[in-house]
ZAMARGU-4260 file (C-alpha; in steps of 0.2 Angstrom, whole numbers, plus 5000, padded with zeros to 4 digits):
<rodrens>
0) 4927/4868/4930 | 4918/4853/4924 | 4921/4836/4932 | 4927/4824/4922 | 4927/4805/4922
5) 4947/4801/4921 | 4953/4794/4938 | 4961/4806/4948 | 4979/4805/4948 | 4989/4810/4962
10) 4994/4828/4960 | 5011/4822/4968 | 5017/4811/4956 | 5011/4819/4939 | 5028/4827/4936
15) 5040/4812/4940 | 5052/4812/4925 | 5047/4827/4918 | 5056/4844/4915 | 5047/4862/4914
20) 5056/4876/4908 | 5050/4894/4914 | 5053/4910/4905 | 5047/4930/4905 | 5047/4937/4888
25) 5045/4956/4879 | 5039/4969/4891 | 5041/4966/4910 | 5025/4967/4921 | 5022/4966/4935
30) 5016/4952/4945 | 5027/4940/4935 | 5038/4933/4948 | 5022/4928/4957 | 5017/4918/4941
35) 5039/4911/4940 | 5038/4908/4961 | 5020/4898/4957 | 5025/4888/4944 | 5044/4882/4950
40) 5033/4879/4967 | 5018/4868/4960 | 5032/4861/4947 | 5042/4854/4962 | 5026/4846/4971
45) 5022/4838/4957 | 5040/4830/4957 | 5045/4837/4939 | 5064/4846/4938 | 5059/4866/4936
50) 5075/4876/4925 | 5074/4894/4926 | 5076/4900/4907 | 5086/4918/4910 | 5083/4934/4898
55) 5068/4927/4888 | 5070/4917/4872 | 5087/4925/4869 | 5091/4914/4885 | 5083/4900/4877
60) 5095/4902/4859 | 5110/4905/4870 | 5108/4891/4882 | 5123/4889/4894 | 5121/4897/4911
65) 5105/4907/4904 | 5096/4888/4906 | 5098/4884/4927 | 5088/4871/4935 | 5076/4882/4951
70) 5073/4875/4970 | 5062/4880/4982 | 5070/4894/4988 | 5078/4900/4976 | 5060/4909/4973
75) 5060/4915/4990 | 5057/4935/4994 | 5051/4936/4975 | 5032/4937/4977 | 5032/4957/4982
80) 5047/4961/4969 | 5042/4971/4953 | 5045/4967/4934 | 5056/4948/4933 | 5070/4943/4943
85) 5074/4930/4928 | 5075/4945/4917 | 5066/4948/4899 | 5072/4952/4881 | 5065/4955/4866
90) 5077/4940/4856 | 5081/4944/4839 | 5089/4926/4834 | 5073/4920/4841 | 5064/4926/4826
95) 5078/4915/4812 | 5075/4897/4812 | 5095/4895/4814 | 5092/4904/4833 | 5073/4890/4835
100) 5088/4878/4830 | 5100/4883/4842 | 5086/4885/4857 | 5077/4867/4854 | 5094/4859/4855
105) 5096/4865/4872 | 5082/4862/4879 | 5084/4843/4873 | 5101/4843/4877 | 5091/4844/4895
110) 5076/4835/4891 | 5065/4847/4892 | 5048/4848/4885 | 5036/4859/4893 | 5039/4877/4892
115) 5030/4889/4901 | 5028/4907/4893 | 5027/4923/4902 | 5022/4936/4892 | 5013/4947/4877
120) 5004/4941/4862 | 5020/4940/4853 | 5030/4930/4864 | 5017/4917/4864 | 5014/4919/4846
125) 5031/4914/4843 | 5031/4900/4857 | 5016/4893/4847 | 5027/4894/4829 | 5040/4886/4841
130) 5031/4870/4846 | 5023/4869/4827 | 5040/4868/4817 | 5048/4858/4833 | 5049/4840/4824
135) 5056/4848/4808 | 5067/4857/4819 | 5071/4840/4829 | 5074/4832/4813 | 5087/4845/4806
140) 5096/4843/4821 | 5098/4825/4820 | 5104/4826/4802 | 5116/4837/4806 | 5123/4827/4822
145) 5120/4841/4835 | 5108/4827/4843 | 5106/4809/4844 | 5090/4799/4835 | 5089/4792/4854
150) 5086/4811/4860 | 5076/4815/4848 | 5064/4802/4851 | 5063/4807/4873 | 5060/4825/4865
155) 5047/4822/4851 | 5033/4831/4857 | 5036/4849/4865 | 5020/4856/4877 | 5018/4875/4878
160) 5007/4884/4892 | 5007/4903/4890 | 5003/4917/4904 | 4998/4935/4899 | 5010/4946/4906
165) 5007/4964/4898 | 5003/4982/4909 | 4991/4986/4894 | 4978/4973/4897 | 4978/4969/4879
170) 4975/4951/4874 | 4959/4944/4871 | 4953/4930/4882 | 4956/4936/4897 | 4947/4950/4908
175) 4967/4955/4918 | 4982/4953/4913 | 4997/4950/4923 | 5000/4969/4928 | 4986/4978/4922
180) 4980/4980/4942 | 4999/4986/4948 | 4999/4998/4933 | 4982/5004/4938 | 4989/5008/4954
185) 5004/5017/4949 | 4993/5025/4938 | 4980/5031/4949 | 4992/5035/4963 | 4998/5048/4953
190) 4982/5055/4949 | 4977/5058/4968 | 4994/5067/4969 | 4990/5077/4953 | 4972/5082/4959
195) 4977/5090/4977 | 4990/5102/4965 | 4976/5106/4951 | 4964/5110/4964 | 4975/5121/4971
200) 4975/5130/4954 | 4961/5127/4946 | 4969/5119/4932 | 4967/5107/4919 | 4978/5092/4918
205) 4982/5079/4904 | 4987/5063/4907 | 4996/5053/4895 | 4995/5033/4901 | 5002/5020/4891
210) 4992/5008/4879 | 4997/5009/4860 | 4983/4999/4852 | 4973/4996/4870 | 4963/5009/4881
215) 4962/5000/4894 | 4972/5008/4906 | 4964/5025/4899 | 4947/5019/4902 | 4949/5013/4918
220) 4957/5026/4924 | 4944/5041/4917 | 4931/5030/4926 | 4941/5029/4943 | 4945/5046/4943
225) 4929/5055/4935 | 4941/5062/4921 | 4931/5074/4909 | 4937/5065/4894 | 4946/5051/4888
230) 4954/5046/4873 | 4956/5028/4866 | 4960/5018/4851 | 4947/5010/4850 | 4935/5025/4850
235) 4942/5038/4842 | 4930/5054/4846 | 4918/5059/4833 | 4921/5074/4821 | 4920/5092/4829
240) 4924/5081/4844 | 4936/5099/4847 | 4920/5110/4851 | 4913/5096/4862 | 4927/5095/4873
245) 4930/5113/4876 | 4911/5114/4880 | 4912/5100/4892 | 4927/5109/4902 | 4918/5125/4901
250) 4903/5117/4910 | 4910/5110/4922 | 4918/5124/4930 | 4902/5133/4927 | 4897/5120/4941
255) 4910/5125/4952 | 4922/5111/4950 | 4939/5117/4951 | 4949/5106/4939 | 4949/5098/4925
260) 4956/5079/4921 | 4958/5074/4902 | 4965/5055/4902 | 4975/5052/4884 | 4980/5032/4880
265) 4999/5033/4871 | 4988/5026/4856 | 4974/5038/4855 | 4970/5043/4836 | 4954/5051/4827
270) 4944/5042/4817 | 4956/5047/4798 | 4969/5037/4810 | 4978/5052/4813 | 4988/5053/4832
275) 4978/5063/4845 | 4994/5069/4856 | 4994/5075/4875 | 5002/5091/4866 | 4988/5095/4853
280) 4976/5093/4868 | 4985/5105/4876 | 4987/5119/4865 | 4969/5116/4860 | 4964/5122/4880
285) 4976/5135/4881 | 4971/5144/4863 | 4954/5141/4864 | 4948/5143/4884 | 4965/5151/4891
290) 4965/5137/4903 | 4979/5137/4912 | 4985/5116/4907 | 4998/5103/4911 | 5002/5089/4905
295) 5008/5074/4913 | 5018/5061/4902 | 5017/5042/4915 | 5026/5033/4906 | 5038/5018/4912
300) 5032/5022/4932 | 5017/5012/4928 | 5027/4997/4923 | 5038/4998/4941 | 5035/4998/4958
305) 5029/4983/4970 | 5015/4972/4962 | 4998/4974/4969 | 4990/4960/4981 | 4977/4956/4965
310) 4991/4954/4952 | 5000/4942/4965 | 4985/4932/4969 | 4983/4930/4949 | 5000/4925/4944
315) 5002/4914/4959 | 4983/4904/4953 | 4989/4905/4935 | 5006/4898/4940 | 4996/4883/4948
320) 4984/4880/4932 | 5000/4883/4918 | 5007/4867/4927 | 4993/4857/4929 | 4989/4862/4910
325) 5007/4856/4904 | 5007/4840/4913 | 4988/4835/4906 | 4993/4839/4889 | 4992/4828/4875
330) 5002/4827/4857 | 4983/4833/4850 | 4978/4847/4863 | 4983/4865/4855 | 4994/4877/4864
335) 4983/4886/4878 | 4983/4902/4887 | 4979/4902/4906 | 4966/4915/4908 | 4954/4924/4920
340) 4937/4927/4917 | 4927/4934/4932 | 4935/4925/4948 | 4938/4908/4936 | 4954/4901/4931
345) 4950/4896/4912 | 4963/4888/4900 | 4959/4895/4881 | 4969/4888/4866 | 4981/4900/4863
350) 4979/4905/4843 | 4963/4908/4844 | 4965/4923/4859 | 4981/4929/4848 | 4966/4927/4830
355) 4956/4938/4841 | 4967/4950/4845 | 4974/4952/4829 | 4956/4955/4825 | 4952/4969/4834
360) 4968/4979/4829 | 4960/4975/4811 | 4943/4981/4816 | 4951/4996/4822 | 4961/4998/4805
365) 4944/4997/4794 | 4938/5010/4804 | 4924/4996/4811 | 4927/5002/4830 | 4909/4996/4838
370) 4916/4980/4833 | 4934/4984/4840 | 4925/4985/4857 | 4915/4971/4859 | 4931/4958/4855
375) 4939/4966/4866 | 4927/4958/4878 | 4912/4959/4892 | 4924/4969/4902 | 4931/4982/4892
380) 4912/4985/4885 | 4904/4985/4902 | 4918/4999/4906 | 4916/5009/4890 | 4897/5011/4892
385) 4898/5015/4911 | 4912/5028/4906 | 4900/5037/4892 | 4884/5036/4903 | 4894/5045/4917
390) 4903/5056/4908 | 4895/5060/4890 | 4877/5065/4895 | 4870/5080/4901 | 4854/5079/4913
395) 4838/5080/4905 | 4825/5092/4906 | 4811/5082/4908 | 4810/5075/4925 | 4805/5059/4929
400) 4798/5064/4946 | 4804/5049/4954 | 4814/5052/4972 | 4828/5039/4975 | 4836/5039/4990
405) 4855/5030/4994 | 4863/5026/5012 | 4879/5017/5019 | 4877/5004/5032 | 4887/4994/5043
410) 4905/4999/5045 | 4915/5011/5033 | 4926/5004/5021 | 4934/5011/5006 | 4924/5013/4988
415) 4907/5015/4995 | 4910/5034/4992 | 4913/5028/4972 | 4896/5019/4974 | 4886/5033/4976
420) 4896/5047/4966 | 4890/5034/4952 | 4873/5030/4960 | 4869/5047/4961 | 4876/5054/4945
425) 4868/5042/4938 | 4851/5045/4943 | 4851/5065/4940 | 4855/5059/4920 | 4839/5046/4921
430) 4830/5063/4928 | 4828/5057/4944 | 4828/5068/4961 | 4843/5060/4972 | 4842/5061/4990
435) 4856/5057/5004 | 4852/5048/5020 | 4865/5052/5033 | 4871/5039/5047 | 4864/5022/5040
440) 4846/5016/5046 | 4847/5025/5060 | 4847/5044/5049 | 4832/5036/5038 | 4822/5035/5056
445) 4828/5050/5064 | 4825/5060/5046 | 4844/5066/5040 | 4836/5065/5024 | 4843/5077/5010
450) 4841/5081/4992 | 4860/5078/4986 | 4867/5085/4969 | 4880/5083/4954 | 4891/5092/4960
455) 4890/5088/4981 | 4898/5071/4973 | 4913/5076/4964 | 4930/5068/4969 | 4920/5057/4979
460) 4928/5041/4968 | 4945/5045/4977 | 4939/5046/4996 | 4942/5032/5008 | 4927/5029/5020
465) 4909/5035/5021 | 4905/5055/5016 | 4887/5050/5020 | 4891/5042/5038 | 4887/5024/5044
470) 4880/5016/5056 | 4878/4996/5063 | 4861/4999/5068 | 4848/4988/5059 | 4831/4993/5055
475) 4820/4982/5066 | 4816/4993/5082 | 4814/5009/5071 | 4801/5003/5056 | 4787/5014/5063
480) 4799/5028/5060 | 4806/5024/5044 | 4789/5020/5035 | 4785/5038/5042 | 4802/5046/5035
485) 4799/5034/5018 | 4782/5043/5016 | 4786/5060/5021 | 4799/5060/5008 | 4791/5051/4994
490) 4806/5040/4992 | 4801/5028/4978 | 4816/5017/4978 | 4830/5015/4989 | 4849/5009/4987
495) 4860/5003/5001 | 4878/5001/5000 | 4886/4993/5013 | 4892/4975/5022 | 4881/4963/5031
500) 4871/4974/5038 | 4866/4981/5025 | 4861/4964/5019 | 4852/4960/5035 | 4844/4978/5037
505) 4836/4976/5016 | 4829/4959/5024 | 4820/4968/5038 | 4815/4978/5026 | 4806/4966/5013
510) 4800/4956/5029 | 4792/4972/5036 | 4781/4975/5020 | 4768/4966/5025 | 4764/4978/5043
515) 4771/4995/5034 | 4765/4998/5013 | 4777/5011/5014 | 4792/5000/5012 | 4784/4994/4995
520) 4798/5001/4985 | 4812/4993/4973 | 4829/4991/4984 | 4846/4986/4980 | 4857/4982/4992
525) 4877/4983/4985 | 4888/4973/4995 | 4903/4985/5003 | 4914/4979/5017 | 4932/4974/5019
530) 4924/4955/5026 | 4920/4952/5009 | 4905/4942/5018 | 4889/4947/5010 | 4880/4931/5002
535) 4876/4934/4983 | 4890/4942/4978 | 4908/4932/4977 | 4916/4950/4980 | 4913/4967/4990
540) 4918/4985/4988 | 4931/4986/5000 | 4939/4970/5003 | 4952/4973/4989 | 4958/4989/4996
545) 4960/4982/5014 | 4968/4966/5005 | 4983/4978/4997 | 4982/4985/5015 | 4988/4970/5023
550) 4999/4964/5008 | 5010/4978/5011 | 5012/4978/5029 | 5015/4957/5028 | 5027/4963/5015
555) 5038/4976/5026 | 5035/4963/5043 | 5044/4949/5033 | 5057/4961/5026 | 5061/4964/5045
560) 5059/4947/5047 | 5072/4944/5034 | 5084/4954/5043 | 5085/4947/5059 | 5083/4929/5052
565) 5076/4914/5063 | 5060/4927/5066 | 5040/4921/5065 | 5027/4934/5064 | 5010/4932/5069
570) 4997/4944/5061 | 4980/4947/5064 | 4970/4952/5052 | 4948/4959/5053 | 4935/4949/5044
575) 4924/4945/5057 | 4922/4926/5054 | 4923/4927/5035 | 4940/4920/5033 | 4944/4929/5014
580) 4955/4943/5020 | 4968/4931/5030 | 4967/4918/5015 | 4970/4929/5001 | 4984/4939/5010
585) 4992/4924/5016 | 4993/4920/4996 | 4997/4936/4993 | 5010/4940/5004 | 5017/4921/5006
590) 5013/4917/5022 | 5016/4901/5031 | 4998/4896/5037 | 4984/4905/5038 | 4970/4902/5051
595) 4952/4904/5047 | 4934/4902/5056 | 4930/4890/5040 | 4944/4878/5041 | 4941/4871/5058
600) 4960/4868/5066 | 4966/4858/5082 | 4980/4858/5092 | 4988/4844/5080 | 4987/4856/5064
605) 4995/4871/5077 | 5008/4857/5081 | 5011/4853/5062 | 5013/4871/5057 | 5027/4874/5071
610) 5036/4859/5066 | 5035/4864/5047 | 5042/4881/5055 | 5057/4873/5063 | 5062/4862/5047
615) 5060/4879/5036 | 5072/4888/5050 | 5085/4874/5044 | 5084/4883/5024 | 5091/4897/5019
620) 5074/4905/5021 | 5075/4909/5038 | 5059/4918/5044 | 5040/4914/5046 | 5024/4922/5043
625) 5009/4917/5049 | 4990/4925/5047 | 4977/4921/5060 | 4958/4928/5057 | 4952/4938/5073
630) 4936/4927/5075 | 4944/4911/5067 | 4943/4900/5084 | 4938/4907/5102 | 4951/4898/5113
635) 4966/4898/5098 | 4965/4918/5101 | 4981/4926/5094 | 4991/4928/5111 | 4988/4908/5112
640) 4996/4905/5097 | 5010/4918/5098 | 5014/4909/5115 | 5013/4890/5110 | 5024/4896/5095
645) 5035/4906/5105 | 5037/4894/5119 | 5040/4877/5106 | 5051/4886/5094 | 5062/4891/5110
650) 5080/4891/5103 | 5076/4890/5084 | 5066/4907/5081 | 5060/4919/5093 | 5039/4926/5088
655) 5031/4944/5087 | 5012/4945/5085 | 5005/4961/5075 | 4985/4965/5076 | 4983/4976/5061
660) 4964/4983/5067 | 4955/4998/5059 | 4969/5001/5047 | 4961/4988/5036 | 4947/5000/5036
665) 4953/5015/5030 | 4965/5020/5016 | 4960/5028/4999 | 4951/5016/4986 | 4961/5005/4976
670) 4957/5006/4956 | 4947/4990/4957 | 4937/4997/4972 | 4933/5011/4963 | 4929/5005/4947
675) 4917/4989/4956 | 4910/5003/4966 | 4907/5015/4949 | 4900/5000/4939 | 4888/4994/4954
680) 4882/5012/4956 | 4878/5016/4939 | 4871/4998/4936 | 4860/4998/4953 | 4852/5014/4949
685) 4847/5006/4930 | 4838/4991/4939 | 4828/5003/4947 | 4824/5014/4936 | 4817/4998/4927
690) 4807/4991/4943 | 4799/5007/4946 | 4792/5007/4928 | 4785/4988/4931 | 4779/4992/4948
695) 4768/5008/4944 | 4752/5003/4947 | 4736/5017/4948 | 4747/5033/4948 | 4757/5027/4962
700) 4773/5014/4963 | 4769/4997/4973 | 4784/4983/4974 | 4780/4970/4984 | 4787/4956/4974
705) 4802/4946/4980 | 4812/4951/4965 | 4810/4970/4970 | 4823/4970/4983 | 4840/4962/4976
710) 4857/4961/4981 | 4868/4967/4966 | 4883/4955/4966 | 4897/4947/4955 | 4894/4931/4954
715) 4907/4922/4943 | 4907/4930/4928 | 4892/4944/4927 | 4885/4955/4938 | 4867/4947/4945
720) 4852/4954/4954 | 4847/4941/4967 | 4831/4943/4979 | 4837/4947/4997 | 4822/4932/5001
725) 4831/4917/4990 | 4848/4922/4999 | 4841/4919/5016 | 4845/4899/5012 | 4862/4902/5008
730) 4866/4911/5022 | 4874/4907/5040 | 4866/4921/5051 | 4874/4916/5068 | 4891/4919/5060
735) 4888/4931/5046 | 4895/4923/5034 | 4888/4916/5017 | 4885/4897/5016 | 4896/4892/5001
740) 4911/4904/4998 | 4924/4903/4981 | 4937/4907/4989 | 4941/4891/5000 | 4945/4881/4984
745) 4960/4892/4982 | 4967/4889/4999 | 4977/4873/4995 | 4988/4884/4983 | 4993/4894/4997
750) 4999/4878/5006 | 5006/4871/4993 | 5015/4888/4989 | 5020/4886/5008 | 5029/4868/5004
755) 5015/4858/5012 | 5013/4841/5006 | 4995/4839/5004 | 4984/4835/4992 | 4977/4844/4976
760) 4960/4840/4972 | 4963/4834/4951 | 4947/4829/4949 | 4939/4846/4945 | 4947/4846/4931
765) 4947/4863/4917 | 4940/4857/4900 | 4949/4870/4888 | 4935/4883/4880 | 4933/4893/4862
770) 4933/4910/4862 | 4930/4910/4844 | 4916/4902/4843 | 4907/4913/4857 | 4912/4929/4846
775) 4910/4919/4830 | 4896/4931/4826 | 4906/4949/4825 | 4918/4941/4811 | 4907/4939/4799
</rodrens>
């Protein structure tokens, strides 16, 4: 976001006179209806006409009914809905210029010139071809009298926004998709059933998981199951890659693990180009090791089902930014693609992302597959290396003689078992001795200290909670102890996984060097809790799974709320004063208002919202939803609002109050939680391994540096190390919360969203960026 010198123009008015038309294109995903609820939403506020463009382009050529203008609540209920309610088709006619004839005339017929495209590289290819031949198109169509010079003239410029929509995750430009996350979840949902039966067994299981000419959902997958192998596009296994496998299966059971998971993307090929089927894996296991093997074929469960709390926050933000995009758009300014690169909304121009993606399928076809990987972005490359680190080496025999010990703190939440599978794993390949402290700081002073191995960890990705044990406790009144139990040990470096406390207890720590040399060691503190309130890092292990958590229970509350009609639901949610959870699930599951420690309310704004509630009760939309953070305000407590809004709303709708409690806590890991958890691991123990080697000093390590003891975070688009020491500025310790949080610009979408009239801030303003030009260098 840059801020930009134009005078901001009021968000209210930008659309006045203006038509948007919304589409879904080629395969559903999903996730999309989110993205069709945002942008008919944000189109309304803006006071532009929204039409709803039925089945896709072949809508747009047939015209008629397929084009209908949207209201407000005709998008209502649609957010937790799978695939797209305004239906998608891959258009034949679309592709001649007679059926580009047919669909421009309709669209000016209704003078509509913005369209906003939901879906693969091919449907926004062709809406880019579209808005090219457009004025040829117009000028046909005057010629021919189908329209008039006059129309022509109020139609001469046609504006295109597109939105990735695509479960495979394969479009360049952006780090998700629209239903990558969903299908992730169906996907790994699937393997947790799969792995109770195989380990019954002891058998091996092949997966097959869509992705023609993209392994992402492979990849991601191998990495938040902990599959033995995986087979991709664009990585084809080396020669004799037959051999390797079967030895890599043998050995693992030769460690006592009891199945095995090979993970097979639809597109997997070896390196003459030459398929690599689920069936050829299989007969290869059976004839060669007698394994017993099944195979597992996903296919269309991963495009269905509900969409995940990640895939509706993302199609809801896009939603916003695709309109914002279309009405700033000039004659001059190429078509652009809404994308997502770490937790930042970005517009890209749209045939450059569809040049680099073309690109990578050419790579793939020289055979040049190095290259294949690193267009396909930061992501994807940070995912493949983790995989083959994890997976693809066996430990050393050279010992490094270095003992690095992990621990959980603070309170359990799910992912932080991922973190130190990985953590661990990966310090056995560096040749490290790994040793486990049980029961937070309060084990590291009381000496539950225990050397922990390869296969002690396996499965662990999949588990909700903490397998070490966690405590609250903070370090301070037990330093004499755990300098003693750091000696005894010879623990050269330490990692801790876990919320606030975690953070707070690395600070006592680092502060505690001084008095006790002992704690001269490299630490890394990786933030995991579902608060999602540990300061350098913009997201925790944990918050993601607890934020589906409440998504789905919201979900079945208004669906009972539905029912009834004329109902208001108050929910609480955890968080502690960190307001993320209650904000991101009110966008997620549509709520009304959401109530947060941040965004300091009165008695006025509890007034407004009820009065917003009655004039909703007077729609067809007849139910409420309102989230209230359980620390948010100390005499607004959840029983006072559920009075006051029981009591005012007498006679037009009648209030429940859910608290939702520990359940946020528990749960097995999302894919996101466990891939963020996997990657934090392996990355945390790299550091380390690095630090020890500067702070060796006269045969023995000594890290007194503020720099040895880092929080490993995300901040915006790349994982950081950050000295616990720097962060103390940026940190509110009375209410635990970091000083400056992301998250609170994206709260005014979710009013907006909930038909409140306030403001958008236009004046941070998204310049478009190149993505050619930053891979510029891999063409050549």
């Amino acid at each position: 976001m840059s801020k930009d010198l134009h005078p901001t123009v009021d968000p209210t008015k930008m659309g006045v006179g203006r038509s948007i038309a919304v589409l879904t294109s080629g395969g559903d995903a999903q996730g999309m209806n989110a993205a069709v609820r945002a942008t008919v939403r944000v189109g309304l506020y803006t006071g532009a006409k929204v039409y709803f463009v039925h089945e896709g382009y072949q809508g747009l050529v047939d015209g008629g009914d397929n084009i209908c203008l949207a209201t407000w609540e005709s998008v209502s209920m649609m957010l937790q809905l799978g695939g797209t309610v305004i239906g998608s088709a891959r258009s034949k006619d679309f592709r001649t210029r007679e059926g580009r004839m047919k669909a421009a005339c309709n669209l000016v017929k209704l003078g509509i010139t913005n369209l906003c495209v939901i879906g693969g590289d091919g449907s926004l290819t062709g809406a880019n071809e579209f808005r090219t031949e457009w004025s040829g198109l117009l000028t046909d169509l005057v010629q021919t009298g189908k329209i008039t010079e006059e129309e022509a003239k109020n139609s001469s410029h046609l504006n295109i926004v597109g939105m990735v929509g695509s479960i495979d995750n394969d479009f360049c430009g952006t780090d998700m998709t629209i239903g990558t996350d969903s299908a992730l979840h169906r996907i790994i949902e699937v393997v947790d059933a799969i792995t109770t039966t195989a380990q019954s067994h002891q058998r091996t299981f092949i997966l097959e998981v869509m992705g023609r000419h993209c392994g992402y959902l492979a990849l991601v997958t191998a990495l938040a199951c902990g599959a033995d192998w995986v087979f991709i596009p664009e990585m084809p296994p080396d020669d004799g890659w037959e051999d390797h496998l079967c030895r890599r299966l043998t050995d693992q059971r030769a460690r006592g693990s009891r199945l095995n998971v090979i993970i097979v993307a639809e597109g997997a090929m070896d390196k003459t180009g030459k398929p690599i089927t689920s069936d050829m894996i299989k007969k290869l296991v059976t004839d060669r090791l007698g394994f017993d093997t099944r195979t597992t074929v996903l296919g269309h469960v991963q495009r269905g089902g509900t969409p995940s709390a990640f895939d509706r926050i993302l199609g809801s933000r896009m939603g916003v930014e695709a309109v914002m995009a279309l009405l700033e758009a000039t004659p001059e300014t190429p078509a652009c693609v809404v994308s997502l690169s770490g937790n930042q909304v970005v517009r890209l121009p749209l045939m450059e992302c569809v040049q680099v993606t073309k690109d990578v399928t050419a790579a793939m076809a020289q055979g040049k597959f190095e290259d294949a990987i690193k267009l396909r972005g930061k992501s994807f490359e940070n995912n493949w290396n983790t995989y083959k680190l994890l997976a693809h080496i066996n430990p050393p025999d050279v010992k490094s003689n270095i003992n690095m010990a992990i621990m959980n703190a603070g309170a359990p939440c799910a992912g932080m078992n991922a973190a130190v599978r990985s953590a661990v794993r990966m310090g056995i390949i560096q040749g490290h001795n790994m040793i486990a402290v049980y029961d937070g700081f309060d084990g590291l002073a009381q000496g539950q200290i225990e050397p922990i191995t390869w296969t002690q960890v396996s499965g662990w990705t999949g588990k909700g909670g903490s397998m070490l044990g966690t405590k609250r406790s903070l370090p301070g009144k037990m330093m004499a102890e755990i300098s003693q139990n750091i000696a005894r040990n010879n623990i050269h470096a330490l990692v801790i996984v876990g919320g606030f406390e975690a953070y707070m207890g690395g600070l006592e720590l680092v502060q505690a060097r001084e008095k006790y040399e002992q704690l001269c060691i490299p630490m890394v503190v990786i933030p995991a809790t579902v608060s999602n309130n540990v300061p350098g890092s913009d997201f925790s292990i944990g918050a993601d799974t607890a934020l589906n958590t409440i998504t789905n229970t919201c979900d079945r509350i208004k669906q009972s709320a539905a029912g009834t009609k004329r109902r208001v639901f108050i929910v609480e949610t955890m968080g502690g004063y960190c307001g993320y959870l209650a904000t991101m699930a009110g966008l997620a599951a549509g709520a009304d208002a959401a109530y947060i420690f941040e965004e300091k309310f009165n008695i006025k704004d509890l007034e407004m919202n009820v009065d917003h509630l009655v004039e909703k009760m007077k729609t067809t939309v007849k139910r409420g939803l309102i989230l209230r953070n359980e620390s948010c305000n100390s005499s607004y407590t959840t029983d006072f609002i559920f009075n006051l809004y029981s009591e005012e709303g007498k006679g037009i709708f009648d209030c429940r109050k859910n608290v939702l409690g520990h359940m946020q806590q528990g749960g097995t890991p999302t894919p996101f939680d466990r891939n963020f958890g996997t990657k934090m691991g392996a990355k945390s123990v790299l550091w380390l391994t690095d630090k020890l080697k500067e702070c060796y000093r006269h045969g023995r390590i000594f890290a007194n540096s503020a720099d040895s003891a880092c929080v490993l975070g995300m901040r915006k688009r790349a994982l950081t190390f950050q000295p616990l020491a720097e962060l103390k500025t940026e940190t509110d310790f009375e209410h635990h919360i970091p000083k400056d949080q992301w998250w609170l610009k994206i709260r005014p979408i979710m009013k907006i969203l909930a038909k409140y009239n306030i403001k958008l801030d236009t004046s941070e303003h998204t310049d478009m960026e190149h993505v050619i030009k930053k891979k510029g260098a891999l063409m050549k």
